[in-house]
C-alpha positions in Angstrom: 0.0 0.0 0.0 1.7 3.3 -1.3 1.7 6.3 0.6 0.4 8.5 -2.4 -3.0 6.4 -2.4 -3.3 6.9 1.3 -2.8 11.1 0.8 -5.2 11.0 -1.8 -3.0 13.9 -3.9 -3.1 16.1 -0.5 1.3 15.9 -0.8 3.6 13.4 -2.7 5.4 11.2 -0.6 8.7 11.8 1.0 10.1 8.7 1.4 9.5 6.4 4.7 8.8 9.8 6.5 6.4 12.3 4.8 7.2 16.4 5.6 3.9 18.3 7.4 3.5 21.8 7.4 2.8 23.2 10.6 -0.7 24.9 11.6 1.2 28.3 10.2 2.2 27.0 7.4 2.5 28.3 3.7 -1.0 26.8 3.1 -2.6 27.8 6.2 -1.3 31.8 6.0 -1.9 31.9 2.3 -5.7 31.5 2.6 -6.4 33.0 5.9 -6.6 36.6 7.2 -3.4 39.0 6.1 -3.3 41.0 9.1 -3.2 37.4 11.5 -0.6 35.7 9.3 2.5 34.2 10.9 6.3 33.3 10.2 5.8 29.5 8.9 7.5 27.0 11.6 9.8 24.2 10.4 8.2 21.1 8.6 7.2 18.6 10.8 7.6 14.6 9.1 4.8 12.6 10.3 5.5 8.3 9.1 3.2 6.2 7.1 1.8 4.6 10.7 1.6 8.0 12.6 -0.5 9.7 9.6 -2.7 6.9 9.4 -3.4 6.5 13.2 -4.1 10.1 12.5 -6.9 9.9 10.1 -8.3 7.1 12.1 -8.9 9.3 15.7 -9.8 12.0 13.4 -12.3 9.6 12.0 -13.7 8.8 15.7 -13.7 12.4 16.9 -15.7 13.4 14.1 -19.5 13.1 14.5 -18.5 15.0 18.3 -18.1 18.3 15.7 -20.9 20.3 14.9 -22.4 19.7 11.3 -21.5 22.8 10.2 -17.7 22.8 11.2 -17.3 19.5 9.4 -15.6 20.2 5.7 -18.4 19.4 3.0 -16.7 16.5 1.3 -16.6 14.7 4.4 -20.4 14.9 5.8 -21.5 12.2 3.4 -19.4 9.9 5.4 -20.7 10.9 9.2 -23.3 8.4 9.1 -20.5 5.4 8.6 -18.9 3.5 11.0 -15.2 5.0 12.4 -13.8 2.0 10.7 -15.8 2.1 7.2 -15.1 6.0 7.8 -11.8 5.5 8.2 -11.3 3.5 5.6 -13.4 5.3 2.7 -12.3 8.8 3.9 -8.9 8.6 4.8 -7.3 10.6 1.7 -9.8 13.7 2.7 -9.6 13.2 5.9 -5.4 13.4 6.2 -6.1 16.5 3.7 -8.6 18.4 5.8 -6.3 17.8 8.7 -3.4 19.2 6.8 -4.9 22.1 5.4 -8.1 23.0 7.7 -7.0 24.1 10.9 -10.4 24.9 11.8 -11.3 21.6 11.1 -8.5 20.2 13.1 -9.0 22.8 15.8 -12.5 21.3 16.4 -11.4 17.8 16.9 -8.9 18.5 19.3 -11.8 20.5 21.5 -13.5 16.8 21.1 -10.1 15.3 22.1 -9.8 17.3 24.9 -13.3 16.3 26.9 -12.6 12.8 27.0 -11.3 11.4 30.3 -8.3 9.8 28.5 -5.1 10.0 30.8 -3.3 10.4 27.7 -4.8 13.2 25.8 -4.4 14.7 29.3 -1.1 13.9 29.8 -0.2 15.5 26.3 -2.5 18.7 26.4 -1.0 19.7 29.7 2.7 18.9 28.1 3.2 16.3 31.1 5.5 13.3 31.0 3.8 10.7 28.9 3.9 7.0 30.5 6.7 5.1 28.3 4.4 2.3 27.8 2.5 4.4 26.1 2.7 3.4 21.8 4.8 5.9 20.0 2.4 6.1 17.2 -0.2 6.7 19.3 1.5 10.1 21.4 2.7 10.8 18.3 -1.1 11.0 16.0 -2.3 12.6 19.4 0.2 15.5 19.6 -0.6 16.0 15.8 -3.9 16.7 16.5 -4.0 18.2 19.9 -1.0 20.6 19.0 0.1 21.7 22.3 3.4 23.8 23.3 6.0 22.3 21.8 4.3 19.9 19.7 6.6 19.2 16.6 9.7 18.7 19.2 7.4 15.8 20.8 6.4 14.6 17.9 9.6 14.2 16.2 10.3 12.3 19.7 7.5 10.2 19.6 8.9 9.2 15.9 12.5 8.5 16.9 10.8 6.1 19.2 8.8 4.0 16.7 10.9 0.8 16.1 12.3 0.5 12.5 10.4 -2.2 10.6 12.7 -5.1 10.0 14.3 -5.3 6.5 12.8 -7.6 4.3 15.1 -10.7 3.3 17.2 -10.3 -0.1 15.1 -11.2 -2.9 17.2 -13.4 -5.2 17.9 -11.8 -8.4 16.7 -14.7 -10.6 13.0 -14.1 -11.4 11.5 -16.6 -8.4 7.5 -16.3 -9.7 6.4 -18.2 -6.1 8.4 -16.3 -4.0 7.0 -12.6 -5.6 3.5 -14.7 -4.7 4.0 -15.4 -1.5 5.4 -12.0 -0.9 2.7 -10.3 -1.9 0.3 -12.7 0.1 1.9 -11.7 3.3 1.9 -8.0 2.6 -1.9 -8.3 1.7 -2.8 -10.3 4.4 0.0 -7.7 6.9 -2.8 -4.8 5.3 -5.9 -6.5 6.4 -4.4 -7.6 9.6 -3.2 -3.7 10.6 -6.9 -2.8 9.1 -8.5 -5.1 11.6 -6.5 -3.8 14.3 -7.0 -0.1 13.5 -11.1 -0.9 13.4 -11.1 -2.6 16.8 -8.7 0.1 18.4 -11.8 2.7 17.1 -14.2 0.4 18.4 -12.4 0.4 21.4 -12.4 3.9 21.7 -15.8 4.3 20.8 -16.9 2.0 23.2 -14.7 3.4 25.9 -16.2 6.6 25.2 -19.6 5.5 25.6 -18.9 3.7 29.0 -17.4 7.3 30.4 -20.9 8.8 29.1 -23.2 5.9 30.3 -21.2 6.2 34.3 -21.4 9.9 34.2 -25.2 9.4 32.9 -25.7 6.8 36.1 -23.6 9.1 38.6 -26.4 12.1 37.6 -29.0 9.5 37.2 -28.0 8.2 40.9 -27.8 11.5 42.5 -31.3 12.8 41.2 -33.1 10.2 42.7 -31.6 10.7 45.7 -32.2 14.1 45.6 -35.8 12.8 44.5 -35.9 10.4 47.7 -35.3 13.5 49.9 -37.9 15.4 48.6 -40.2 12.5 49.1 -39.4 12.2 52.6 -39.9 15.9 53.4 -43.0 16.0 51.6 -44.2 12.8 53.2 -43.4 14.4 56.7 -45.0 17.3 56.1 -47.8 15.9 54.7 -48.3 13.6 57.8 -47.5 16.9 59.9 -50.5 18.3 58.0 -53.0 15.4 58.6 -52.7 14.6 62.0 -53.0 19.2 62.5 -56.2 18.6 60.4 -57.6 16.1 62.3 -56.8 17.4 65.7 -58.6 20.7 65.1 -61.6 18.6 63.5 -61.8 17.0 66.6 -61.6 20.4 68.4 -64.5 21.7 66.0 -66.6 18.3 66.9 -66.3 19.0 70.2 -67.1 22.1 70.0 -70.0 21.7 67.9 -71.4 19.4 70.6 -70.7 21.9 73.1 -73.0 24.3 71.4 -75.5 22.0 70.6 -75.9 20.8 74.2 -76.1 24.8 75.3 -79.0 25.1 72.4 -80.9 22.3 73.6 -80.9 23.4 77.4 -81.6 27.2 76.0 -84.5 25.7 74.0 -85.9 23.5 77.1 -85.6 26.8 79.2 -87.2 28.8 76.9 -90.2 26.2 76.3 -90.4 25.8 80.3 -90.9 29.3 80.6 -93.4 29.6 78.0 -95.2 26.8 79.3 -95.2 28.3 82.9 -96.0 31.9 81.5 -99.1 29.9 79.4 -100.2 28.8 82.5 -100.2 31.4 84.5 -101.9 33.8 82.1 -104.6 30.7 81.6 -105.4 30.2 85.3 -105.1 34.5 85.4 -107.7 34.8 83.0 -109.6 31.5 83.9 -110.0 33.0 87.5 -111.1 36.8 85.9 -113.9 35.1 83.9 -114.3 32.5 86.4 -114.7 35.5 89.3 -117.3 37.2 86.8 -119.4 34.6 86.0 -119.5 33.4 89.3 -119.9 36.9 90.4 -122.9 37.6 87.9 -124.6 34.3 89.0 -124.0 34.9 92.7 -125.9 38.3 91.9 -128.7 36.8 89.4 -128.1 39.5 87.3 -129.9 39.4 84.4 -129.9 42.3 81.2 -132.5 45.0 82.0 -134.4 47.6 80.1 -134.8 49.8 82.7 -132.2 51.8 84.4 -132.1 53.9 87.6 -133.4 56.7 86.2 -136.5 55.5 84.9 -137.4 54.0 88.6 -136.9 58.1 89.4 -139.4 58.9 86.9 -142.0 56.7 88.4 -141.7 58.1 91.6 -141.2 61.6 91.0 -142.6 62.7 87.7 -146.1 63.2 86.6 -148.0 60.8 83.9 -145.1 58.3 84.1 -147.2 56.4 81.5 -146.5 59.0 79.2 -143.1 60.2 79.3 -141.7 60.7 76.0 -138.5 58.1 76.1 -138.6 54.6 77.2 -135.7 51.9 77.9 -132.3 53.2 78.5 -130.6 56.4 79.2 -134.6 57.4 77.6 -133.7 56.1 74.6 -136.9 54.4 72.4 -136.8 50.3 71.8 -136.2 51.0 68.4 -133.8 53.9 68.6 -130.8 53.1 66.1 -128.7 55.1 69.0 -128.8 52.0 71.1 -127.6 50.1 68.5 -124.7 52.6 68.3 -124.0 52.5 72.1 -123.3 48.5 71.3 -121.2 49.0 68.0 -119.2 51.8 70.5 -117.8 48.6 72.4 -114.4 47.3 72.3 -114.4 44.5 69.5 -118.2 43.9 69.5 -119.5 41.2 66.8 -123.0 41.8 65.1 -125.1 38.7 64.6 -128.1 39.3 62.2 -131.3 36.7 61.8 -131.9 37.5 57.5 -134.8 37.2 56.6 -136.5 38.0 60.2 -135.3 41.4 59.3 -136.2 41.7 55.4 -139.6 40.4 55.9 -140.4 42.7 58.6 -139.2 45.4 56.7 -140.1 45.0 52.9 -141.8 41.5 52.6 -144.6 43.4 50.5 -142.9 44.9 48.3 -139.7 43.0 47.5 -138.7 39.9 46.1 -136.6 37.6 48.3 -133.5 37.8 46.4 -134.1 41.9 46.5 -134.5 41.6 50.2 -130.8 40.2 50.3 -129.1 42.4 48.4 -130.7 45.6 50.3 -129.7 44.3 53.5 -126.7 43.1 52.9 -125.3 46.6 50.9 -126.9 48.1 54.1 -125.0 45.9 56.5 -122.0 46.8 54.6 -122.0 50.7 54.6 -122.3 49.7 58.8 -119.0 48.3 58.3 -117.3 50.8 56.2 -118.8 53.1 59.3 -118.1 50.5 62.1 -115.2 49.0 63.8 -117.6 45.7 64.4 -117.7 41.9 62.7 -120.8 41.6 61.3 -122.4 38.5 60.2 -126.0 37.5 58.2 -127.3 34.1 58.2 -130.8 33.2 56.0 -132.3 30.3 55.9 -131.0 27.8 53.0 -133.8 25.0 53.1 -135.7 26.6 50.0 -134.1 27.1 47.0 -132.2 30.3 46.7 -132.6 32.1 43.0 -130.1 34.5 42.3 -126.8 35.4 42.8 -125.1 35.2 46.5 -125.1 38.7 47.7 -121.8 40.6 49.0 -120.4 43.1 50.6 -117.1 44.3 51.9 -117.1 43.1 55.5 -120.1 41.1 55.9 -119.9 37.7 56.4 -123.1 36.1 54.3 -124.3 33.0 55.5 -126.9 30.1 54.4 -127.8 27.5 56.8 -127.7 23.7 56.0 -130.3 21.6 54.9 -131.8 20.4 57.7 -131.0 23.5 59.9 -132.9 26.6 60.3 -131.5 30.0 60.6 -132.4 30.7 64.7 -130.3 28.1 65.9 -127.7 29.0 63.3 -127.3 32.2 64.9 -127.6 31.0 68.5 -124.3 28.7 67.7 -122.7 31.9 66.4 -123.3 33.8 69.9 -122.4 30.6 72.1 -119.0 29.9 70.4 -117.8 33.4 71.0 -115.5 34.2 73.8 -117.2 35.1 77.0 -116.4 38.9 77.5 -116.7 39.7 73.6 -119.6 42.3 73.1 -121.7 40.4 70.8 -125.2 41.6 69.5 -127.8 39.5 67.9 -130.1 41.1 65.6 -133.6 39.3 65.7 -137.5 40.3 66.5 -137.7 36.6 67.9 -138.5 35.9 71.4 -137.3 32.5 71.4 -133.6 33.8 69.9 -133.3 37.0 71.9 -133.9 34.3 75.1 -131.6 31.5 73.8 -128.9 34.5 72.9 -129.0 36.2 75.8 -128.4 33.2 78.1 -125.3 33.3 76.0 -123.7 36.5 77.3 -124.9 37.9 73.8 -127.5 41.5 73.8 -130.1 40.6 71.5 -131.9 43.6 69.5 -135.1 43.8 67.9 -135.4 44.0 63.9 -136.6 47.3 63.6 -133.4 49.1 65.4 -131.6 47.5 62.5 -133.8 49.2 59.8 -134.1 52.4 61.4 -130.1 52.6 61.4 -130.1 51.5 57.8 -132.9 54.3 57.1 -131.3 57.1 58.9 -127.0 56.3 57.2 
């Protein structure tokens, strides 16, 4: 394998050694910036294994450079193996790295963050280890170009053992010797291929295990980190709890608290209405009891007359014809006495219907008309009147007509089956004893049954009268 194949027309070769320009070399300061060009430095000679150790870390440092910083002819080969790269690349990769110091600036940044001992050694221009391979420091320095670096390369160099000289090659044309000769060089180049792919492999893989520890070191201390989060939280959470559920036992007790103080409040409050019921009860049950008893002891019974008309009888002339009869002089069938009555506190007038309409205008109008006259007249008495009033008419015949009405009159019809009288006697019994109550009737038999009630009965014809004179 020639050298010129391997250079791919990047430099002819120079014998067993080839001559490098340094990275301020003629090239390099022809193309780049005037004003930052330097003095070139002496030529550095690099050997056939050195330059292709070279290309083949420059072929496993590659895919750590940015897309963009890798030369144009060489991206097509980024998604090959460092071997195959190696391999198919190799003349444009020993040119980029000759000419390109960008290039080969970039690689030795990707060099430089590895954890190898020797790229460490050589970037910090520390003794190397002598067991180290001298092709090896020698491709390294190359591309990591520290201080010094063409004195340590042509070091590293004077260290590589010279290859053994091959055996004379008798001058007579030997056709299986030049055979086997150039079997064991072929089968030398595949062997020193194989070698140079596992040593990438090797690197690549070594690379990989410093990534997957570091990976597992950060991996290891997040969840530890994690775990002590956790077990904060969890304390605090349990701190949290066991507050919660000792001031919700606080609040049940509490509650009960104030639910026992309701339920004696409310037991107080309903024993002391209960006793003030009773008092008032038995308070007024003894004032109505005292009265009634008092009226019966006393056989008191409603009256007509009144002091004053005893005086008359003794002391006036013609007693039979004095002018004014019944109380305070007042005529039977005065309407004034029916307002003395309306005058009392709460008083309820009780009126017998029809005993009044027929009285008044049986001859002249109908029964329906009858209604509807006293009951609008009963009703201007309450518009005038603080009183109750209520009508009742019999209901066993059949009623034709419309149910009169009036604005506070209570119109009433008696069952079939009752009459009227007793009707209004039930109306005077149910009402409280005390309650002025006034029944309205020209029937003997009702004014009696009424008045044993505690009720004033009052003939028809006041009624009318009032009616007449509003």
């Amino acid at each position: 394998m020639s050298s010129g194949d391997e250079t791919s027309g990047a430099r002819p070769e120079a014998g067993p050694a080839e001559a490098v320009p340094s990275a301020a070399g003629d090239e390099g300061a022809a193309e780049g910036d005037p004003s930052e060009q330097v003095e070139p430095g002496p030529m550095v000679f690099l050997t056939e294994p050195v330059r292709r150790r070279a290309v083949e870390i420059a072929a496993v440092a590659m895919p750590g450079l940015a897309p963009g910083k890798v030369p144009a002819r060489l991206r097509r080969f980024l998604k090959f193996s460092p071997a195959k790269r190696a391999k198919l690349a190799k003349g444009d990769l020993a040119a980029a790295l000759d000419r390109d110091d960008g290039f080969r600036a970039g690689l030795a940044e990707v060099l430089a963050s590895t954890d190898s001992p020797l790229i460490k050694a050589i970037g910090a221009n520390e003794a190397v280890s002598p067991m180290a391979d001298p092709v090896e420091v020698a491709a390294l320095t190359y591309l990591l170009r520290p201080d010094g670096w063409r004195d340590l390369i042509a070091s590293a160099v004077d260290a590589i053992p010279e290859a053994p000289e091959a055996p004379p090659v008798p001058a007579g044309p030997d056709e299986a010797s030049q055979k086997r000769l150039a079997s064991l060089e072929k089968e030398n180049g595949k062997l020193r291929g194989a070698l140079a792919d596992q040593r990438a492999a090797a690197a690549v893989l070594q690379e990989e295990l410093r990534r997957a520890r570091r990976d597992l070191k950060d991996a290891e201390e997040k969840a530890a980190k994690a775990a002590g989060d956790l077990a904060a939280e969890k304390g605090r959470l349990k701190q949290a709890d066991a507050e919660r559920r000792s001031e919700r036992r606080r609040l049940e007790s509490e509650v009960e608290s104030l639910r026992g103080q309701l339920d004696r409040v409310r037991k107080s409050d309903r024993e002391q209405e209960r006793l003030a019921s009773a008092r008032l009860w038995l308070l007024m049950e003894t004032l109505s009891g005292a009265a009634t008893g008092l009226r019966r002891e006393l056989g008191l019974e409603p009256v007509d007359d009144r002091p004053a008309d005893y005086i008359a009888e003794e002391y006036c002339d013609d007693p039979e014809e004095r002018p004014f009869e019944g109380s305070r002089g007042l005529e039977q069938t005065d309407p004034q006495r029916l307002d003395h009555l309306l005058s009392l506190p709460n008083p309820h007038l009780i009126v017998d219907g029809y005993n009044v309409t027929i009285s008044a205008w049986g001859e002249t109008l109908t029964l329906e008309q009858q209604r509807n006259r006293l009951v609008h007249g009963l009703g201007a008495m309450a518009a005038q009147t603080n009183a109750e009033i209520t009508v009742v008419f019999d209901g066993a015949d059949a009623i034709f007509g419309a149910k009169p009405s009036a604005r506070g009159v209570r119109v009433l019809f008696s069952a079939k089956g009752q009459i009227a009288d007793d009707v209004v006697v039930e109306l005077a019994r149910v009402e409280p004893e005390g309650r002025p109550v006034i029944v309205v009737s020209s029937d003997q038999e009702v004014a009696d049954r009424v008045r044993r009630e505690g009720a004033y009965p009052v003939p028809s014809p006041i009624l009318v009268r009032w009616m007449q004179r509003s």
